[in-house]
C-alpha positions in Angstrom: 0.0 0.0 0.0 1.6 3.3 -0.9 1.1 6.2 1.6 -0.4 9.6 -0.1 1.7 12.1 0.0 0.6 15.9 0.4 2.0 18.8 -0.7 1.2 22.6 -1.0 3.2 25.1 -2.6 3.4 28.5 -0.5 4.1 32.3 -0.9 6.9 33.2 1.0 8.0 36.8 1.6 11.2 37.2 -0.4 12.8 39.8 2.6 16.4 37.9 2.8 15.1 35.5 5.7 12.4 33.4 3.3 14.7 30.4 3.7 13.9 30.8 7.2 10.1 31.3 6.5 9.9 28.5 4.0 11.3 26.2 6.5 9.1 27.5 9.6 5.6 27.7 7.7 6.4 24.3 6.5 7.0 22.8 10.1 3.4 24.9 10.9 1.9 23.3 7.6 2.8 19.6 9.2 1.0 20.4 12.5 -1.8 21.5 10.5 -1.6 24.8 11.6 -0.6 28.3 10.0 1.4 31.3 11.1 0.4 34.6 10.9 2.8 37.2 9.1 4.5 38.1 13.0 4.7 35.1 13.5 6.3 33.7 10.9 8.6 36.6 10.8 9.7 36.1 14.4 10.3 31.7 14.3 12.1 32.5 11.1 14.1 34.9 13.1 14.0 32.7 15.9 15.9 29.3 14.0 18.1 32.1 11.9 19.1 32.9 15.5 19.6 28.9 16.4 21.6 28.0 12.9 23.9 30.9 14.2 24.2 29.6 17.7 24.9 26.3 16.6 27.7 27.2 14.1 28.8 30.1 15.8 28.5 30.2 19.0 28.9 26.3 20.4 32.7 25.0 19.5 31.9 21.8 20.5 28.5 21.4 19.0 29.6 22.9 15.9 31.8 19.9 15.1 28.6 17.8 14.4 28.5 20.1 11.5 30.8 20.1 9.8 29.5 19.5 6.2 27.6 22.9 6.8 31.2 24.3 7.7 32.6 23.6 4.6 29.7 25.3 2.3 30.1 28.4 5.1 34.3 28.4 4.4 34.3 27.9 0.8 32.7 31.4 0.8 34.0 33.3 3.4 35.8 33.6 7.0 33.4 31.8 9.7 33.7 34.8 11.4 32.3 37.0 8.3 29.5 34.6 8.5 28.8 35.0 12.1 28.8 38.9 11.8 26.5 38.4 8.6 23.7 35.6 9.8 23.0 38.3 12.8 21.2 40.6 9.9 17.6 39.8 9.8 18.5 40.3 5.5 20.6 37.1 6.1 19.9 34.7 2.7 20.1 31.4 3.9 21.3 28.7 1.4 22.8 25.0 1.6 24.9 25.6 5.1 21.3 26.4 7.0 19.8 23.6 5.5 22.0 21.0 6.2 22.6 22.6 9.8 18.3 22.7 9.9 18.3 19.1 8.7 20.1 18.1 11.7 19.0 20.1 14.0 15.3 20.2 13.6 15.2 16.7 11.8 13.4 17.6 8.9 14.1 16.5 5.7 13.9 19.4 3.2 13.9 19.1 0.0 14.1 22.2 -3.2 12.6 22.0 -6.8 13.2 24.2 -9.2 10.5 25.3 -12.1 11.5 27.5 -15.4 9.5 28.5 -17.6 9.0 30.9 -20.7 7.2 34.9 -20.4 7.7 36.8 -23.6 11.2 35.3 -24.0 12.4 35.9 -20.7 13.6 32.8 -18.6 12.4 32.8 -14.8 13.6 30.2 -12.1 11.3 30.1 -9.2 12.3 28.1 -6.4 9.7 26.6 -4.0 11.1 24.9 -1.1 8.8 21.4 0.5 9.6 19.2 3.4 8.6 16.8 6.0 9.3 16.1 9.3 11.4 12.6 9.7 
C-alpha cells in the first residue's frame, strides 16, 4: 500500500530570511496549523538565531557540522558569516539547511521550475519538506 503524499506550494515573503520562512511555515503546515505574518517573521528569526548559535556560537557542537562548515568556508571567514547571519537580511542557502536538517530533523527538499514569459527565462524556487 503506498502512503499519499501531500504537498502545498506556498508564498513566501522574499525579505532575505524566506529560507527561514519557507522552513518555519512548512513545520506549521505539518501540525496543520498556519502562522500569521508576525509570527512567521519572528520563528524564522528565531531558527536564523539557532543556525547561528549552533555554528557560531557552540565550538563543540559545531563539530557535528561540519558539512555545513565547509559550504560556510568555501565562501568566506566563519567569522564573516557569524557577523553576517546576525542581519535579519541574512539569505540562507545550503549551510542552513543541512545545519536545519540536523537540527530540527526535517528533511527538506528544493525543486526548481522554469519556464518561458515573452522570452524571458524565470527560475522560481519553491522549497517542501517533511518532518522525519
Amino acid at each position: 500500500m503506498r502512503k499519499i503524499e501531500c504537498y502545498s506550494v506556498q508564498k513566501v515573503a522574499g525579505d532575505g530570511r524566506c529560507l527561514f520562512r519557507a522552513l518555519v511555515k512548512g513545520m506549521a503546515f505539518n501540525k496543520g496549523t498556519s502562522l500569521n505574518p508576525r509570527e512567521e517573521r519572528e520563528n524564522a528569526d528565531d531558527l536564523r538565531m539557532a543556525v547561528k548559535e549552533v555554528i557560531c556560537e557552540n565550538v563543540k557542537e559545531r563539530r557535528q557540522y561540519e558539512e555545513a562548515l565547509v559550504a560556510i568556508t568555501v565562501e568566506e571567514s566563519l567569522k564573516r558569516y557569524c557577523q553576517r547571519i546576525e542581519r535579519p537580511d541574512f539569505w540562507g542557502g545550503e549551510s542552513e539547511l543541512l545545519v536545519s536538517d540536523l537540527l530540527l530533523h526535517i528533511c527538506p527538499f528544493c525543486w526548481s521550475k522554469e519556464w518561458s514569459l515573452s522570452g524571458l527565462l524565470t527560475a522560481s524556487l519553491h522549497t517542501s519538506f517533511k518532518l522525519i
